[in-house]
C-alpha positions in Angstrom: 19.8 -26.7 0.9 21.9 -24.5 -0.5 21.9 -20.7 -0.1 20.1 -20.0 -3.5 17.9 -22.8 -2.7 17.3 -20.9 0.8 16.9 -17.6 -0.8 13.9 -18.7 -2.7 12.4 -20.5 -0.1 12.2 -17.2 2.4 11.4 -15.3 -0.5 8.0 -17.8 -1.5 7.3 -18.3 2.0 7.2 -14.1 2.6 4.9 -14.1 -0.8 2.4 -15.9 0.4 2.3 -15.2 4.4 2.2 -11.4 3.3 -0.5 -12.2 1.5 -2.5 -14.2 4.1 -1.7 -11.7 6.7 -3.2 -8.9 4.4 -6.5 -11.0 3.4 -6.6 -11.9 7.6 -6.3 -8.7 8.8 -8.8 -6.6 6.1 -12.0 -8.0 7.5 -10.9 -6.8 11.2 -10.6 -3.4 9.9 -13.9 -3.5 9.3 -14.7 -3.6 12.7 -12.2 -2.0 14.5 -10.0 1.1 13.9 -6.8 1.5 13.5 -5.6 3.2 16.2 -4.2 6.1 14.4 -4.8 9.5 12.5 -8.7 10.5 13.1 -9.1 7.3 15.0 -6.3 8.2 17.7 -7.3 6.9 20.8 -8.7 9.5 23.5 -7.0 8.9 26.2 -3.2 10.8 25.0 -1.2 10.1 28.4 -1.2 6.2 27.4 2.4 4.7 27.0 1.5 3.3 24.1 0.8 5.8 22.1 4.0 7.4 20.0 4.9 10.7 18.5 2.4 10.6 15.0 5.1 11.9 12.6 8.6 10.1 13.6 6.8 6.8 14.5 5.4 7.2 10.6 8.9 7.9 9.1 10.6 5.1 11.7 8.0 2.7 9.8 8.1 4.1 6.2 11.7 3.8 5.8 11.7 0.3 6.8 10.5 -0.5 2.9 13.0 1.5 0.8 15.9 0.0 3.4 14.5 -3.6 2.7 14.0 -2.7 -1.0 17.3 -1.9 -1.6 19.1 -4.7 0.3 17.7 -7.0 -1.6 17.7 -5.2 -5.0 21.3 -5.1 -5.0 22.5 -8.3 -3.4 19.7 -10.3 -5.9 19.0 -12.8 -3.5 16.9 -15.2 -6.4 19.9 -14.8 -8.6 21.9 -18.0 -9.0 25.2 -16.2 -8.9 26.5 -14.6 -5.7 25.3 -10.8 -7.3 23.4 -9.9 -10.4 24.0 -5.9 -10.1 26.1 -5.8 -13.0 23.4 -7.5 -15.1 20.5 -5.3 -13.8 18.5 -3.6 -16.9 17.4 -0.2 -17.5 13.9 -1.7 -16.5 14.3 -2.9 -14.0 16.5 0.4 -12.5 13.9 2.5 -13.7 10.9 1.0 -11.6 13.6 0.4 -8.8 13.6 4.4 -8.8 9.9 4.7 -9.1 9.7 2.3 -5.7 12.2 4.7 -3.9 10.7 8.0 -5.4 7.1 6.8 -3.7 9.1 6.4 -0.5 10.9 9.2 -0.7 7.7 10.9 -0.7 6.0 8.5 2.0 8.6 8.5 4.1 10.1 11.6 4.5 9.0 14.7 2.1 5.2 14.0 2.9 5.6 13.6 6.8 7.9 16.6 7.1 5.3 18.7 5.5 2.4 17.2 7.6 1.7 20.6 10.0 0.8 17.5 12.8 -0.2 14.4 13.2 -2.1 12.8 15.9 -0.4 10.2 18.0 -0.3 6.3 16.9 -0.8 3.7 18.6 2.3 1.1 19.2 0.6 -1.5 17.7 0.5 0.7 13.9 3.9 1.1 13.6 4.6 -2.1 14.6 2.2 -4.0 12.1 3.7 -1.3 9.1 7.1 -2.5 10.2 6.6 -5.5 9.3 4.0 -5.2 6.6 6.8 -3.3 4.7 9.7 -5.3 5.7 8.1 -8.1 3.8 6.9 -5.8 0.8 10.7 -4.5 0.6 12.1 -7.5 0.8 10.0 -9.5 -1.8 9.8 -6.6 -4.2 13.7 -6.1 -4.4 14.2 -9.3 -4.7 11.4 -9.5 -7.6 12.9 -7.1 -9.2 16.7 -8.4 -9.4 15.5 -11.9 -10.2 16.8 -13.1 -13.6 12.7 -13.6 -14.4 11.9 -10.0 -13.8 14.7 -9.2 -16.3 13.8 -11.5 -19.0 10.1 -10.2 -19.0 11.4 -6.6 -18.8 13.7 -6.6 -21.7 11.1 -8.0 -24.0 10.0 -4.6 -25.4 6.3 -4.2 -24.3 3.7 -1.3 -24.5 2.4 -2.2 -20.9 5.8 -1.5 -19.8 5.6 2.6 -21.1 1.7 3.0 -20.4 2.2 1.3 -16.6 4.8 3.8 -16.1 2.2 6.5 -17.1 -0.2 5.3 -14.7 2.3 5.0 -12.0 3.3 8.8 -12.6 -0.4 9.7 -13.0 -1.1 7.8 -9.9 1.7 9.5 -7.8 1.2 12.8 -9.0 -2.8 12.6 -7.4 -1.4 11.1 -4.4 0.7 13.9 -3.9 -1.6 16.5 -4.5 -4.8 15.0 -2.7 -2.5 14.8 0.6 -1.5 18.2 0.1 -5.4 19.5 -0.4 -5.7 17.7 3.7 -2.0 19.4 4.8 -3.3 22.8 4.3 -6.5 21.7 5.7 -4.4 21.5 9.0 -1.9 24.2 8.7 -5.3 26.5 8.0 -6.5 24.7 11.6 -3.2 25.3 13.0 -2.7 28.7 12.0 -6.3 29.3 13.8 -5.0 27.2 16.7 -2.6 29.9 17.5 -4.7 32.7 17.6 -6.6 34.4 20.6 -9.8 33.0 19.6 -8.7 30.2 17.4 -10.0 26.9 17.7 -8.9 24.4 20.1 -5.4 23.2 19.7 -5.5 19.5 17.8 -8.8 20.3 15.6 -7.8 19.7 12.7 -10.3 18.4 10.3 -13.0 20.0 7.7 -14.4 18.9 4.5 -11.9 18.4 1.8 -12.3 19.5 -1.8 -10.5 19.9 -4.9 -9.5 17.2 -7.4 -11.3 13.8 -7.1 -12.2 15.1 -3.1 -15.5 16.6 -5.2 -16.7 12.8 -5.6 -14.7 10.5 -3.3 -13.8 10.8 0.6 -10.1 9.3 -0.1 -9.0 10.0 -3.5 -5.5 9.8 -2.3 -6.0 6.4 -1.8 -7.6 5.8 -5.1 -4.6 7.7 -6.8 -1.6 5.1 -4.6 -3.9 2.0 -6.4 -3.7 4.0 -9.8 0.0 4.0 -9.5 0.8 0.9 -7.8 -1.3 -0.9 -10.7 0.7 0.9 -13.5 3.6 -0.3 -11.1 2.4 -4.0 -11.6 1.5 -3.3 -15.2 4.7 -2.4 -16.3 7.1 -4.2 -14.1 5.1 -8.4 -14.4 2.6 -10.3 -16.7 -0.7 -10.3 -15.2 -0.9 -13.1 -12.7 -4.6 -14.1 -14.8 -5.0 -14.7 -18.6 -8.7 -13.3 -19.0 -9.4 -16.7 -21.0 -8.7 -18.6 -17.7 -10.6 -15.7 -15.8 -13.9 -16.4 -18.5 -13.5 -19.7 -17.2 -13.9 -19.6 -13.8 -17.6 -20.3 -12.9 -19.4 -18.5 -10.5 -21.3 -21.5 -9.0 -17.5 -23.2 -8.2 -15.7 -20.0 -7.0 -18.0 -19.2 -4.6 -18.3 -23.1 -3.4 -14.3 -22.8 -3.0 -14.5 -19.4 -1.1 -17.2 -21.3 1.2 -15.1 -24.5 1.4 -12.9 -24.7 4.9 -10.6 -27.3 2.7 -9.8 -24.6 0.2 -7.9 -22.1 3.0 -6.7 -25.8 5.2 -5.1 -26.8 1.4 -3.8 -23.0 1.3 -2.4 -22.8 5.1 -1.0 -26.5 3.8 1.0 -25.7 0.9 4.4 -24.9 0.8 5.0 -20.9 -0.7 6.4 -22.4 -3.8 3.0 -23.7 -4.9 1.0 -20.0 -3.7 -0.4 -18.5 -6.7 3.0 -19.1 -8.5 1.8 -16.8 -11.2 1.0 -13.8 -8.6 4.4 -11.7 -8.5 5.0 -8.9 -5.8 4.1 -6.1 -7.5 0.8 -7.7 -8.0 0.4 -8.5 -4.2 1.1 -5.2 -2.9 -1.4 -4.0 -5.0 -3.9 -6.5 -3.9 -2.8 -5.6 -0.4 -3.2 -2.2 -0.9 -6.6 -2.2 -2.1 -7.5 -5.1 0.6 -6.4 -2.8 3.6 -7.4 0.6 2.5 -11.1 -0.4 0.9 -12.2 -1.2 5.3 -10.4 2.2 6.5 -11.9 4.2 3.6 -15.2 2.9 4.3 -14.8 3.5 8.2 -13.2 7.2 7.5 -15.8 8.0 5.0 -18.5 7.2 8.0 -17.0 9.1 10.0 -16.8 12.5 7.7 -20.5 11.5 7.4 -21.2 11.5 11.1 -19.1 14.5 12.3 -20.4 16.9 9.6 -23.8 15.3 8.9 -25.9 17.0 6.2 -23.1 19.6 5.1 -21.2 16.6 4.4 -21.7 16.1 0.4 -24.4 13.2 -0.6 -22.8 12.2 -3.6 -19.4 11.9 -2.6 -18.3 7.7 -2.4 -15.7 6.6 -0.4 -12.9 5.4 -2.2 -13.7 4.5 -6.0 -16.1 7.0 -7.5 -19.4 6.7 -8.9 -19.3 3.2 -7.5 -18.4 2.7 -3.3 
């Protein structure tokens, strides 16, 4: 096997495990918390729990690091390095990737006012959830596909790039609406008859906050769906979508053969139509649907009937 040939084995095999992992691991969070943020375990003195803020940036970096190893060395690319052949395209969502992580990784925890402590086992699943999503997306990005299908002059490619923006810009400003929740709770905190030092939560509002519990969450799938939009064809045509029946799906979801042939299958043959901009979106949405619908629970249980009836979880009017 040759190094090309090896580089697109990894890179399939990565595709499709990261997207196992992610469908796997969903239905758990239904269950159980992630150890981490509101759900910080209560007992602080354990070993295993880690400074909130640099255990968050430790793991955030990890995917612009990944990202841009592979972006620049091409690793799908049949010749040794495609950099010189990268596209405006393709450079410009490259930058949109890094400018989220900027963001995520260091502008958005260095204004957090605190953060409660993380369990080990967070940072070490984010470590390698964005290792993978790094890694696969760089090398999506550089692959000689992703630059024939960008430099085919497309609408999707301008309006997904106004949905990304969109989508960032709400992200931003829904985390900042919580940050000065907690720098108004810290401020408190420090005076003679402030509240108790590490309360930091109240009702949100502002922006979507007036009908959803975790419209910075709604706003990340906004962009990373104008992300997908502009950067890959849709991994469905909606004629093959119309044809799907809803007798046979559900007999396949219900059907131990259907995950046995999955498990089975080498990467190359995973939903070869479902790029990695498409599965971090799916992954996003997968993981973050369980811990809105937890969180949103618990804002309904702490503040009871102050808490607003109307307000959804995570997409509004609807859950």
């Amino acid at each position: 096997m040759t190094s090309h040939e090896t580089a697109k084995f990894l890179y399939n095999e990565a595709r499709k495990w990261f997207t196992i992992n992610s469908a796997l691991t969903a239905p758990v969070l239904l269950i159980i918390n992630a150890p981490f943020g509101r759900f910080s375990p209560q007992d602080q003195s354990s070993k295993l729990l880690l400074d909130g803020i640099k255990s968050w940036i430790v793991m955030e970096l990890v995917a612009p690091v990944m990202f841009t190893y592979t972006f620049l060395t091409s690793p799908l690319s049949a010749t040794p390095s495609a950099v010189s052949s990268l596209s405006t395209p393709q450079v410009v969502l490259a930058a949109c990737f890094l400018i989220h992580y900027a963001n995520r990784a260091l502008l958005s925890p260095m204004r957090t006012p605190s953060r409660s402590k993380s369990h080990f086992a967070v940072p070490a699943s984010g470590t390698i959830f964005n290792a993978l999503n790094g890694s696969i997306m760089g090398a999506y990005l550089s692959s000689p596909a992703a630059g024939t299908y960008l430099n085919t002059s497309r609408p999707t490619f301008y309006f997904g790039l106004a949905l990304w923006a969109a989508g960032f810009v709400g992200n931003v400003y829904h985390d900042e609406v919580l940050f000065n929740i907690r720098r108004k709770a810290k401020s408190k905190a420090k005076a003679p008859s402030g509240k108790a030092q590490g309360e930091h939560y109240s009702i949100p509002y502002g922006g979507l906050y007036s009908i959803i519990s975790y419209p910075n969450y709604f706003c990340e799938w906004i962009e990373w769906f104008g992300f997908a939009l502009a950067a890959s064809p849709l991994p469905f045509t909606l004629s093959e979508i119309a044809d799907i029946s809803i007798a046979s799906l559900f007999s396949s979801l219900f059907n131990p053969q259907t995950y046995s042939r999955i498990i089975a299958a080498p990467g190359s043959q995973f939903f070869p139509t479902l790029s990695p901009p498409w599965i971090f979106l799916v992954n996003e949405i997968v993981l973050m649907v369980p811990r809105a619908y937890r969180g949103h629970q618990w804002y309904q249980n702490k503040f009871g009937d102050a808490y607003p009836k109307t307000r959804k979880a995570v997409v509004p009017f609807v859950f």
